[in-house]
N, C-alpha and C positions, 0 to 999 in steps of 0.2 A: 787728659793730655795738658790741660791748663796749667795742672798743680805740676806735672814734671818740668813744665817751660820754667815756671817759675822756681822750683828748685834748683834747675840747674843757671837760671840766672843769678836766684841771690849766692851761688856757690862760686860763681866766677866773681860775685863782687867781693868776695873773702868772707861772707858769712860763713860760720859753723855751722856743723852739723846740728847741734844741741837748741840751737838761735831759730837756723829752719822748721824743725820740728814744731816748737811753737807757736811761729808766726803762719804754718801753712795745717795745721793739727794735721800730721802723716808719722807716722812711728820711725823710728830712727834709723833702723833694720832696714826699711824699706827706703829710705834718701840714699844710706851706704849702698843700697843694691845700684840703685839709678846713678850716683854716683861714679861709682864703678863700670858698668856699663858703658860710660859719657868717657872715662878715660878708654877705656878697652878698643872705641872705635875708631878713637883718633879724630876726634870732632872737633873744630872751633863752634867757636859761640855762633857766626853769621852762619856757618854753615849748618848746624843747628836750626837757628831760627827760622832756616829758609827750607826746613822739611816742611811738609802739612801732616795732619793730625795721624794719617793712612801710615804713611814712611814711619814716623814717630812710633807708631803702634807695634810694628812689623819690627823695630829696629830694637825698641823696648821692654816691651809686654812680652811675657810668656806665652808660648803659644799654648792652641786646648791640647796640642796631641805632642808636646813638646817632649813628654815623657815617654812615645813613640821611638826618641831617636835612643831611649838605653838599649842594649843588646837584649837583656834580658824581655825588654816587653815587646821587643821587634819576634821571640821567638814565642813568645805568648800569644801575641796579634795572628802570628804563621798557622797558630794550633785553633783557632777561635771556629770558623768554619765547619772546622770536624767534629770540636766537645760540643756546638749547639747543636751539631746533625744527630748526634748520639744522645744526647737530650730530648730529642723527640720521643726515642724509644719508650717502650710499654716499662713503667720500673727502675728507669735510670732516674739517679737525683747529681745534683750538683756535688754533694759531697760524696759521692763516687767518684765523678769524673776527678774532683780537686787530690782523691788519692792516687788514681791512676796519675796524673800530672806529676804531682810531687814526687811518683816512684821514678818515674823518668828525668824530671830535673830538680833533683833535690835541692838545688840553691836556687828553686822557683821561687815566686811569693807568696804573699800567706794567704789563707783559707779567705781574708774577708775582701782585699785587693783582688783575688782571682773572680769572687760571685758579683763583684763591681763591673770588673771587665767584661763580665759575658753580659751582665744587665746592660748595662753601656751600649753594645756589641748588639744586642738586641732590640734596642729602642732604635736605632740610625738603618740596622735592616730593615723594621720593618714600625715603618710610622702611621700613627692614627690617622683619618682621613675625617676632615668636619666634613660632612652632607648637610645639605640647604636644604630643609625639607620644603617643596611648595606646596602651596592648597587645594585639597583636593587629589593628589598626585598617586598616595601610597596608603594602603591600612596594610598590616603586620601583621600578623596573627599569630598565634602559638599554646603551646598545653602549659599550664602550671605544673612545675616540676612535683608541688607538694598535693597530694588528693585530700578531698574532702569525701564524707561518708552520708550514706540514709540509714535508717533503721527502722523499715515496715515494723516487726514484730519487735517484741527483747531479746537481744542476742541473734539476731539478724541481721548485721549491719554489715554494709559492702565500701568499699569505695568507689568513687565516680571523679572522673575525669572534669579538669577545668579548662574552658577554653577560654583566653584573653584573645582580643583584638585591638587596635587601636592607630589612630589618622594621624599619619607622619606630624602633620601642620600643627594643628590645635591639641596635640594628645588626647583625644575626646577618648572613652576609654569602655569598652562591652567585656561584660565580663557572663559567663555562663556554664553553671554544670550540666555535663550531659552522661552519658551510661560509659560508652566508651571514645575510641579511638577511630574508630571504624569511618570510613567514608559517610556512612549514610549521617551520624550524629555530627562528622565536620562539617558536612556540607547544610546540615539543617543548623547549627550553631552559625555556619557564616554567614545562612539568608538572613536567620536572627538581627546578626551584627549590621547588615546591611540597613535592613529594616528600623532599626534603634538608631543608627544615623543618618536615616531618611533620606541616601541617595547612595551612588553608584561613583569609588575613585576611579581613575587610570587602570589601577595594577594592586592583585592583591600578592601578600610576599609571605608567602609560608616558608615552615622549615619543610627538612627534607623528609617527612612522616610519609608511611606507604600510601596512605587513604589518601595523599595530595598528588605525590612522587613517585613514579614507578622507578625512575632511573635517574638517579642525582648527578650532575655534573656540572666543570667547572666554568662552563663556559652556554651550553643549551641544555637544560635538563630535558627530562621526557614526563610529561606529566600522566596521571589517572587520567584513565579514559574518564570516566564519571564525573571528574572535579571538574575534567576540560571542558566539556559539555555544561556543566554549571557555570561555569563561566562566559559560556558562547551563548547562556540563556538569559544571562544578566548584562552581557555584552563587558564585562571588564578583562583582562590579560592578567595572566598568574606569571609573574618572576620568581620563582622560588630561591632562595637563600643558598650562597655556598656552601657543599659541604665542611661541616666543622670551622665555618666560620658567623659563629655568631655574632659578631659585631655588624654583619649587614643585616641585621633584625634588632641592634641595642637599643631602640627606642621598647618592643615588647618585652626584650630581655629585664630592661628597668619596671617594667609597668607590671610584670610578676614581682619583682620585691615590693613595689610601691601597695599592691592589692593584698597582700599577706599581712602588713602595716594593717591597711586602712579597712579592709573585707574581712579576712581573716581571724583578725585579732577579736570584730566583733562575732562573729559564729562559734566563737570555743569556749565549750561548755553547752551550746547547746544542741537539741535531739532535731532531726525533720525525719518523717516519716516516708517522705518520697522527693524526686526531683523537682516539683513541683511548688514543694514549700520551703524547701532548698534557697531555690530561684528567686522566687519573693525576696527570703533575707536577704539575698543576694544585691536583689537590687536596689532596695533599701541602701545598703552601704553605698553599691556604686554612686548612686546618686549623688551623698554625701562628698564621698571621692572628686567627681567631675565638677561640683559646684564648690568644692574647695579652693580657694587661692591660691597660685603656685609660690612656693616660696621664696620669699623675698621681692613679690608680683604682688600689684593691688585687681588682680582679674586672674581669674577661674579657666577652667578646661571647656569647659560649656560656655564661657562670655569669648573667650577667643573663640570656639567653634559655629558662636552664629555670627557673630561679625565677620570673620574671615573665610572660612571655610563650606557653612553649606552650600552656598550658591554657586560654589565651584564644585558642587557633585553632580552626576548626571541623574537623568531620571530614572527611576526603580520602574520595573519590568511589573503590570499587574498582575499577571498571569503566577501564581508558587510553582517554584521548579518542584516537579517530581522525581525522586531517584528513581532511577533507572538499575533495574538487575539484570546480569547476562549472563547466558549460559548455551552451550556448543550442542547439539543434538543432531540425529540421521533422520531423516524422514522414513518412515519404517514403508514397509509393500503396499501398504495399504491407504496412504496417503496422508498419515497424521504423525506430529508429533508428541511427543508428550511433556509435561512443564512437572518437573518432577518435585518441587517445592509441593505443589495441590494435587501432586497426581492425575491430574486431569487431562485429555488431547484435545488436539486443534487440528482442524484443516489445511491442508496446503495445496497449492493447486499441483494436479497429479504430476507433472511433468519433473518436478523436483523427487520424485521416489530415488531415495538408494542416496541424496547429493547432503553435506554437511552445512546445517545453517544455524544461524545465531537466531538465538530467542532474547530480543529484549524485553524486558517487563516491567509493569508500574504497581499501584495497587487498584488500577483498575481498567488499563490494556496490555496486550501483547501484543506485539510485533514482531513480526516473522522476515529475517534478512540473509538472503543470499548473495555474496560477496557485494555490500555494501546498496544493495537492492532491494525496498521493500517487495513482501511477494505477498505478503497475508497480515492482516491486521483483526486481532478480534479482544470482544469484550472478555474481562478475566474472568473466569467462572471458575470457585474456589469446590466445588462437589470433585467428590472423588468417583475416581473410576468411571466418569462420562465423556463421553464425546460432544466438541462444539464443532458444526460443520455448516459451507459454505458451499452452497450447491452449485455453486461457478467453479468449484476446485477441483470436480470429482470428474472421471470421464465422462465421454458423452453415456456408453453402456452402463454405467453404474448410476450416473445422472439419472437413466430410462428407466432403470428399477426404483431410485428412490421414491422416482413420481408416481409409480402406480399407486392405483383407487379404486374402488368399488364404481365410486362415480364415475372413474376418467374410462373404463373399460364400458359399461352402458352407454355413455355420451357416443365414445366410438359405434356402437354397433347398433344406435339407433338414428347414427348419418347414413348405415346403410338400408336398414329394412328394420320395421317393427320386433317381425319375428324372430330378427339373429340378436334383436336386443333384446325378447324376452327368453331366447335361448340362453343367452350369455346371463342373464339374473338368476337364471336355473343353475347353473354350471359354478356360480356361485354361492348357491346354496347345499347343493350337496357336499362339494368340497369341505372337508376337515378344517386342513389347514390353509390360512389366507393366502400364501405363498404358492403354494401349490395353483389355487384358484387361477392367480393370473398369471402364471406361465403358460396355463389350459388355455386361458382366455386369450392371451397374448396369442396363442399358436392358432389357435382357430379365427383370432382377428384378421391373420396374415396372410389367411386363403384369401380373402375379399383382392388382394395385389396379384397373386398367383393365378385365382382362375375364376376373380371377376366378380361383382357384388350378386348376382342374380343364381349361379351356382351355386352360391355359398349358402344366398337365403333357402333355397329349395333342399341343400343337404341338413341345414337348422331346421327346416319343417318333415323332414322324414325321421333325425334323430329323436325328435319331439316325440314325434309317433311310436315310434319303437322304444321310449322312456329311457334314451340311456345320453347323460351329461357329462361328456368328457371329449377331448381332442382326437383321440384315436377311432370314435365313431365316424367323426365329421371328416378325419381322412380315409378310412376305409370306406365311407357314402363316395368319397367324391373319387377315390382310386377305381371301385367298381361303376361310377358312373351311373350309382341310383338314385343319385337327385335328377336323373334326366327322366325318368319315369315317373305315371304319373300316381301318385298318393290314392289309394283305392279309398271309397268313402264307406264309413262303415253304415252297415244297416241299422235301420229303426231296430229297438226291439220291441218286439210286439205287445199290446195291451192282454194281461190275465183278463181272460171274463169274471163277472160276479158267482161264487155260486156257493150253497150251504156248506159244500163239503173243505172248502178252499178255507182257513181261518187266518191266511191274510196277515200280514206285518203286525199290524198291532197286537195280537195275540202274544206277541213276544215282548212287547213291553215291561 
């Protein structure tokens, strides 16, 4: 605004045009414009003088959208809307739409003026947003687009997944291959990451990956059950990232082109035989990475991250989180379930038969949940085809079978009388089969309730007698009522006299 005050002063004093140009360096083109302008408004000089810089601007400068007011671009600006909505689409480019355009307004503009306007058009929709990162606040995380490989054998080689992370603040920066994508290697890469930066942010901010995200959205995503829980074990909040908006993760988004540079470049060409030697390399580079200088910075990623940053992390949880695997099962008739990873069952307590419950598991418990109720909790037992059971779970009847003993049936029947407990040792010995035994046992214990300990003993001392060990004796004694009689005692037998003709036992020797 100086140089026009002063052009158009020394032009009222009768300076030329050719005079001005040199005493203010402004091109000639541009005093004839201002010039011109100065007469077109009908200005005196005071009145002039006595705009400020604002009026003067407004009344002389070109405006930015001053080419708004041709027809032509007022009907270009009218179409802007619709060509960038149709630019979204899957396949459309700009010099489509620039033909479609041109068929409709052939005395449009040209190809380079129209991709002007829509770029234009697009920066004022939709503007960059600077984030303040603070300390300790945010880590990023995310997969490297580009994989890296092992190769156990020759001609064996796979590729493996790379996870980046990295602390909004200090860009401190973990870098690590793992097998896949899968929850369980996220979730052990981000305890990793946690671990390598020796506390606990706010908020971790993933993309929108299944093992993170069940349900991406723009405003509350829905997260992995699994993640959520790793995070309520670590105590920090998962923000996850907009869909298809990566610019609210472009700190990780940079720190994958920065690691391809700086990790990358050093791993090519060479072999690792597993993830393990992978990793090492790995971290060789990163290190180099983090204690580099940032540039055009006389301090490192690591010199900013211990003065600023760690002490703004919270404490790390001492306890390693364990994943957790889930899976839906019936509790079958019989009171167990089965974990069909090991094929093995487990107990439930009976009352859930027939009802649907969740099996969570570790790599070295299970737990048993019915809508959101632990009911059973047992150690993992990886054998096939076995039963793991909790004698609390089973009914009382089935509880009462599993207890039976050789022992527990003599215990019983030597509370009531010697005899029914040497009966009941007998009854156990002829018996076959063990099961058999103490149903026998069980049923002839049961007389001692029915019709009294002292009947019972006296039917166990006539069965004795009569040599027969079983249940149906001792009910047909006590139905006929011949334990009430008394036990006939048998006779001496008598002594053989000595005599020549008698040759007596040992003859047979």
């Amino acid at each position: 605004m100086n140089k026009l005050r002063q052009i158009i002063r020394l032009y009222c004093q009768g300076v030329g045009i050719k005079t001005i140009h040199g005493m203010i360096d402004t091109s000639r083109n541009t005093i004839k414009k201002y010039v011109r302008l100065w007469h077109s408004l009908g200005l005196s000089q005071e009145e002039f003088n006595a705009k400020n810089d604002g009026e003067l601007s407004v009344l002389f400068c070109t405006p930015v959208g001053k080419s708004s007011g041709s027809p032509r671009m007022k009907q270009l600006e009218s179409l802007l809307p619709e060509i960038c909505k149709k630019l979204k689409k899957k396949g459309v480019t700009r010099d489509m739409l620039y033909k479609e355009y041109l068929a409709q307004h052939p005395a449009g503009y040209s190809r380079s003026r129209f991709n002007n306007t829509i770029h234009i058009y697009l920066r004022l929709s939709r503007p960059v947003m600077h984030i303040e990162h603070k300390a300790g606040d945010k880590i990023y995380i995310d997969f490297a687009g580009s994989k890296l490989s092992v190769d156990p054998q020759e001609g064996t080689a796979r590729d493996v997944e790379v996870f980046v992370a990295i602390l909004g603040c200090s860009q401190l920066t973990y870098v690590e291959a793992v097998e896949s994508q899968r929850k369980e290697d996220l979730i052990k890469a981000c305890e990793n990451a946690l671990h390598y930066f020796g506390g606990i942010p706010q908020a971790i901010v993933p993309d929108n990956l299944r093992s993170a995200v069940t349900k991406g959205s723009k405003y509350e995503a829905v997260l992995n059950d699994e993640f959520a829980c790793f995070a309520e074990h670590y105590g920090v909040t998962v923000v996850p990232a907009r869909v298809y908006k990566p610019r609210d993760k472009s700190l990780v988004e940079g720190a994958v082109k920065l690691i391809y540079r700086s990790i990358y470049s050093r791993l090519e060409g060479r072999k690792f035989n597993d993830l393990s030697a992978l990793n090492t390399a790995i971290l060789v580079g990163l290190e180099i990475h983090n204690n580099k200088p940032f540039s055009g910075r006389s301090y490192s990623r690591r010199e900013q991250f211990e003065e600023i940053e760690r002490e703004m992390l919270g404490a790390l949880n001492p306890l390693p989180y364990q994943v957790h695997k889930q899976t839906m099962v019936t509790v079958n008739k019989t009171g167990y379930v089965r974990l069909g990873e090991d094929i093995h069952h487990y107990s439930v307590p009976y009352t859930y038969i027939g009802k649907k419950v969740k099996l969570l598991y570790t790599s070295t418990l299970v737990k048993i949940y019915y809508q959101y109720t632990l009911i059973a909790c047992h150690t993992r037992d990886r054998t096939k085809y076995q039963y793991t059971t909790d004698e609390n779970h089973l009914a009382l009847q089935h509880r009462f079978l599993g207890e039976w003993t050789p022992e527990k049936f003599i215990t019983q029947a030597t509370a009531i009388h010697e005899d029914v407990a040497l009966y009941i040792s007998k009854v156990l010995e002829h018996k076959v089969y063990p099961e058999q035994a103490y149903k026998s046992c069980s049923g002839i214990l049961s007389f001692a309730r029915r019709v009294g300990p002292q009947r019972l003993t006296d039917a166990c001392r006539w069965a004795e007698k009569l040599g027969q060990y079983n249940y149906p004796v001792i009910e047909e004694i006590l139905h006929k009522r011949l334990d009430q009689l008394p036990i006939e005692q048998e006779e001496p037998t008598p002594a053989i006299p000595s005599h020549d003709n008698i040759r007596g036992k040992d003859y047979y020797q």
